[in-house]
N, CA, C and O of each residue as an XYZ file, in Angstrom:
368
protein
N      16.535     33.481     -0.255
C      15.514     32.686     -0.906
C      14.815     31.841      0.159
O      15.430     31.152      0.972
N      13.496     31.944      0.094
C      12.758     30.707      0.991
C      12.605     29.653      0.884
O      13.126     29.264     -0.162
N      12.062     28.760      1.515
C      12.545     27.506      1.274
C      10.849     26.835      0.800
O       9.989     26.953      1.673
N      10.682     26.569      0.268
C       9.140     26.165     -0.409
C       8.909     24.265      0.205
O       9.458     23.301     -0.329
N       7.956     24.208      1.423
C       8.058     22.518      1.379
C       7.006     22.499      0.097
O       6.194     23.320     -0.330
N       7.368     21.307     -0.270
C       6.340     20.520     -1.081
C       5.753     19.173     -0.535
O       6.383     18.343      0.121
N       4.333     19.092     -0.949
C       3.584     17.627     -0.506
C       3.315     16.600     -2.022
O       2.731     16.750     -3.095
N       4.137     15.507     -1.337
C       3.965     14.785     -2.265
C       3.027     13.518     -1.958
O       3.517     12.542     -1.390
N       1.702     13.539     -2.328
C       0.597     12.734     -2.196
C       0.430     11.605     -3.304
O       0.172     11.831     -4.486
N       0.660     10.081     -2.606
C       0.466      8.841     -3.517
C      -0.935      8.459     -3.094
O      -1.244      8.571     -1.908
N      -1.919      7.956     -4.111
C      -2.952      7.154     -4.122
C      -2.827      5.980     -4.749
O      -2.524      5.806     -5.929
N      -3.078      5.142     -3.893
C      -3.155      3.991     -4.541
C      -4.724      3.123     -4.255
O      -5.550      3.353     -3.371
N      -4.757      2.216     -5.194
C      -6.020      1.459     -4.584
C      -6.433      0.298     -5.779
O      -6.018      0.420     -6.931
N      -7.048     -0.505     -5.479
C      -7.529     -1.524     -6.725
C      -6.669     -2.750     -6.314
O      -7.328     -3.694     -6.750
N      -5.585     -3.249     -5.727
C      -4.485     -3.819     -5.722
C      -5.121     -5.038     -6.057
O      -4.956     -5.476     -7.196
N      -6.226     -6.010     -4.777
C      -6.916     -7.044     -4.819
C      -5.941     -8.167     -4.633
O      -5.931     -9.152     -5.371
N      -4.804     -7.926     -3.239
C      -3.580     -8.893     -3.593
C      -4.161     -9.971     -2.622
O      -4.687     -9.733     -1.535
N      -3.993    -11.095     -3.148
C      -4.324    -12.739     -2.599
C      -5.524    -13.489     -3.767
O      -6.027    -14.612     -3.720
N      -5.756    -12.194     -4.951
C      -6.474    -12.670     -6.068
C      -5.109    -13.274     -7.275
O      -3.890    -13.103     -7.259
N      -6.075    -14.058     -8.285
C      -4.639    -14.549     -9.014
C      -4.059    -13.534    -10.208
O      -3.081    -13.553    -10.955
N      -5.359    -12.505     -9.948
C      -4.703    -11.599    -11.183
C      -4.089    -10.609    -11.064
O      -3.693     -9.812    -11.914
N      -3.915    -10.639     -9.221
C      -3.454     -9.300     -9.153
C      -1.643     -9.504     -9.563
O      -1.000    -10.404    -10.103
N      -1.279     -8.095     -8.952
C       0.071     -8.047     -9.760
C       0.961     -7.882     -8.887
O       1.533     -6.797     -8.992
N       1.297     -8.516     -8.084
C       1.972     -8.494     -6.225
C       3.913     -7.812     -6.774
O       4.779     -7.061     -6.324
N       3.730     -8.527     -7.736
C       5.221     -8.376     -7.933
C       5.639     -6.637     -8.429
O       6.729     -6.153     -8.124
N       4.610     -5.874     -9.198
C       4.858     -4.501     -9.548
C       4.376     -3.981     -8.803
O       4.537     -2.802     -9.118
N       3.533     -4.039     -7.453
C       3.017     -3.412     -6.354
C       4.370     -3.333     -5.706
O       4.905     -2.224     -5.745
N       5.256     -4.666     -4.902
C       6.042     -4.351     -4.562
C       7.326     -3.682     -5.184
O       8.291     -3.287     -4.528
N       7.226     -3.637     -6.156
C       8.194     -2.876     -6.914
C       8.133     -1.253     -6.928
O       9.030     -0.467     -6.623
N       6.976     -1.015     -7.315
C       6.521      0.172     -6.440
C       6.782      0.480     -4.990
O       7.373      1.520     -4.698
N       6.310     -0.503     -3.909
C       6.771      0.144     -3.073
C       8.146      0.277     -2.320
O       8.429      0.957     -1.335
N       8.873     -0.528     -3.034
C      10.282      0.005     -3.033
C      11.360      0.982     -3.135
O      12.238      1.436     -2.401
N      10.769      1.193     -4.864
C      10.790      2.722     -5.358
C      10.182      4.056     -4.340
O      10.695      5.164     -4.186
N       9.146      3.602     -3.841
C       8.402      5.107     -3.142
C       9.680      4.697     -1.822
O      10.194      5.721     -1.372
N      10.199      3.411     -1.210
C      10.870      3.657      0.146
C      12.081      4.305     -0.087
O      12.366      5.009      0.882
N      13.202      4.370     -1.294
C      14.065      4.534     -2.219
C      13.983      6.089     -2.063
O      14.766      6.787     -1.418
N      12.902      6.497     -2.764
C      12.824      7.890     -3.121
C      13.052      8.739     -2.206
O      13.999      9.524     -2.246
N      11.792      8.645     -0.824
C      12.439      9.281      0.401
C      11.493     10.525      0.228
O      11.586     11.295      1.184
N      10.688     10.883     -0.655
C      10.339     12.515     -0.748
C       8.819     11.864     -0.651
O       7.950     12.699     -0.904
N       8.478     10.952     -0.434
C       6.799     11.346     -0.086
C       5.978     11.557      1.184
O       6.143     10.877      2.197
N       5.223     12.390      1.087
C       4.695     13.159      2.420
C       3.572     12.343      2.467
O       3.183     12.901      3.494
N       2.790     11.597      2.284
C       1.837     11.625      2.223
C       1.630     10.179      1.230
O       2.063     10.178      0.077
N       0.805      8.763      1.915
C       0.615      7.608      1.390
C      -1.092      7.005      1.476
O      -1.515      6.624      2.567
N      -1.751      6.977      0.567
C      -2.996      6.714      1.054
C      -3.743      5.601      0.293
O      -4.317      5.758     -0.785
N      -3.648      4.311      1.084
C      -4.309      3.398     -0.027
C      -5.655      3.088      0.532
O      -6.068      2.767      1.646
N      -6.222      3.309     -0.699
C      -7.627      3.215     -0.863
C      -8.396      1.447     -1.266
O      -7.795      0.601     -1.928
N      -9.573      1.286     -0.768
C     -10.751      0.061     -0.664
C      -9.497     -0.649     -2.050
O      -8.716     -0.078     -2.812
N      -9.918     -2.407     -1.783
C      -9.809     -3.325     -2.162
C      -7.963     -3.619     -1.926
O      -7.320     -4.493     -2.507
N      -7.524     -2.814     -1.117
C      -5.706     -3.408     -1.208
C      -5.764     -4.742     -1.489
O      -5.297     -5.175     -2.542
N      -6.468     -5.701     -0.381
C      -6.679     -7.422     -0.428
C      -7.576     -8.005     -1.157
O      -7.992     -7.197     -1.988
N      -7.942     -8.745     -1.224
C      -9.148     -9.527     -1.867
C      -9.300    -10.873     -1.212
O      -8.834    -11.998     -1.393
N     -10.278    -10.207     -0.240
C     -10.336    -11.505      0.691
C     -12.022    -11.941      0.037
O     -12.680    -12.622      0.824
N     -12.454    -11.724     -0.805
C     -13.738    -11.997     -1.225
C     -13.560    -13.267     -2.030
O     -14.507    -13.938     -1.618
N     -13.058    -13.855     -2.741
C     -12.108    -14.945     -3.826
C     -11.406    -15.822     -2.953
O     -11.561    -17.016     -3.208
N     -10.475    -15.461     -1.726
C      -9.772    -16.039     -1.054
C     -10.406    -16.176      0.481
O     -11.386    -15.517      0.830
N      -9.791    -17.019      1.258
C      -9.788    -17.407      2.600
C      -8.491    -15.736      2.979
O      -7.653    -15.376      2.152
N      -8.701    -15.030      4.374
C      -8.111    -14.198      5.348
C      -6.850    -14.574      4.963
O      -6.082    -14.022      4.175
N      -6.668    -15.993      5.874
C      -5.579    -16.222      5.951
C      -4.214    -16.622      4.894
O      -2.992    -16.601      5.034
N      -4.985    -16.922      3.983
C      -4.258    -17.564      2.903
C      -3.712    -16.020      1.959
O      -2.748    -15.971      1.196
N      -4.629    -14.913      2.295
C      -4.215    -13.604      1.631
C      -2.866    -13.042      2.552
O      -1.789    -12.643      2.109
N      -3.117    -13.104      3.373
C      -2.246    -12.214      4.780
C      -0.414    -12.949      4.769
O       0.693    -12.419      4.873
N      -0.927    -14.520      4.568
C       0.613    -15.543      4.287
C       1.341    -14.965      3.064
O       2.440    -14.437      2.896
N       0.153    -15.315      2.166
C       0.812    -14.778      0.597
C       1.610    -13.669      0.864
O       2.742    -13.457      0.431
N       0.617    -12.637      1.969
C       1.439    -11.272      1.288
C       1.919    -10.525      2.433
O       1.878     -9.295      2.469
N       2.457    -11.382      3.544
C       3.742    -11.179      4.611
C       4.403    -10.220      3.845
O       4.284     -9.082      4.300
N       5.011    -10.314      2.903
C       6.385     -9.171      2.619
C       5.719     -7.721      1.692
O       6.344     -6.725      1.327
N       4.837     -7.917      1.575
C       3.970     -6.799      0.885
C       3.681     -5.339      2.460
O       3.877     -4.130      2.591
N       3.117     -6.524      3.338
C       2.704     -6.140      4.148
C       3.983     -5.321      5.068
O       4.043     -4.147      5.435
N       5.089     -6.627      5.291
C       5.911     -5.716      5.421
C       6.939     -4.501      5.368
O       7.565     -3.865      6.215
N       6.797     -4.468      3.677
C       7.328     -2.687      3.022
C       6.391     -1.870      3.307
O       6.821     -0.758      3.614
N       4.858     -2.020      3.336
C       3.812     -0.956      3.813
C       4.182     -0.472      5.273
O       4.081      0.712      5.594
N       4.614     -1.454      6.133
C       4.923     -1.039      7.715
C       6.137     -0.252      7.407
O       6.252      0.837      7.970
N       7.197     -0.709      6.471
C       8.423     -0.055      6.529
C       8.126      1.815      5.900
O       8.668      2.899      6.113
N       7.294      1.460      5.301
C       6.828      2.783      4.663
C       5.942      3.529      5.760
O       5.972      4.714      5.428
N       5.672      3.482      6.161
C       4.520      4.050      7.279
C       5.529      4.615      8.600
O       5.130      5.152      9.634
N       6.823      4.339      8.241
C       7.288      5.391      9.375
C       8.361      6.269      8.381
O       9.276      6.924      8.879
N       8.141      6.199      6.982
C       8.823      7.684      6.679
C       7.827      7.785      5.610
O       8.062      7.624      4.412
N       6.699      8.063      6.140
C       5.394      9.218      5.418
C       5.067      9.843      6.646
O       5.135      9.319      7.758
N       4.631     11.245      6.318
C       3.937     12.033      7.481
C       2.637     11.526      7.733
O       2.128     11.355      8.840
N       2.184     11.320      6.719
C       0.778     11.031      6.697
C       0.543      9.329      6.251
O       1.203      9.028      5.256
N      -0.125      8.416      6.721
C      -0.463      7.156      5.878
C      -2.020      6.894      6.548
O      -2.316      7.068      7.730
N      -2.892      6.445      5.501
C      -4.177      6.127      5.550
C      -4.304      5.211      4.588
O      -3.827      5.057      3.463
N      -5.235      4.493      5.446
C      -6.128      3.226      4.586
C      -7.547      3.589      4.656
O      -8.170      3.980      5.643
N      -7.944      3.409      3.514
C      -9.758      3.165      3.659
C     -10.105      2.023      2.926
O      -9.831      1.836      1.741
N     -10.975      0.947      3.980
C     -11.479      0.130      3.751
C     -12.732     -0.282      2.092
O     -13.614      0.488      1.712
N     -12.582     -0.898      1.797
C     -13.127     -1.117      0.275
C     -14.306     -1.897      0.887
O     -14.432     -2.115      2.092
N     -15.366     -2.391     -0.320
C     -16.303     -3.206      0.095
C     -16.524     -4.282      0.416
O     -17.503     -4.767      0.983
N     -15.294     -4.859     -0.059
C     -15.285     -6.092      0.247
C     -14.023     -6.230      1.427
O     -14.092     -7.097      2.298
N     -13.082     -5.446      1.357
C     -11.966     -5.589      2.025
C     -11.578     -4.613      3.179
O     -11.738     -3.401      3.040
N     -10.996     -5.232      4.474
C     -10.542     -4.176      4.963
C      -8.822     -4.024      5.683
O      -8.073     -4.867      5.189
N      -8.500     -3.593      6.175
C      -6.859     -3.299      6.698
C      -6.723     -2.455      7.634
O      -7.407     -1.506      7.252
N      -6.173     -2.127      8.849
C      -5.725     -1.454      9.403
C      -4.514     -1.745     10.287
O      -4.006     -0.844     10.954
């Protein structure tokens, strides 16, 4: 029998974290679960992750130190990770 890889591709996008409505706490809950799981090939978050448009840079980036840091932890077991910058927001 052969062995079949599979690609498992997450999109994410909309997050808007350092706004008050966003939802920081089920984002990271999510990305826990995806570090947990172990089977995704492939991570790609799309325009607005932050919302620095409502907020000051800095006051988004403090807030969301530990957000930031499961995305780094995640970014070395995906093959693939991409960001694309939103209109108001950007990340790299």
């Amino acid at each position: 029998m052969s062995r079949v890889d599979v690609t498992k591709v997450i999109v994410t996008s909309d997050h808007h974290l350092g706004y008050a409505n966003s939802d920081k706490q089920t984002f990271n809950a999510f990305l826990d679960e995806l570090a947990q799981n172990g089977d995704v090939t492939h991570l790609i978050l799309l325009g607005d992750f932050v919302d620095m448009w409502r907020r000051d840079a800095s006051g988004v980036f403090l807030e969301g130190h530990d957000t930031i840091a499961k995305l780094l932890a995640l970014k070395s077991k995906v093959s693939r990770y991409s960001t694309w910058p939103g209109i108001m927001t950007t990340i790299s």
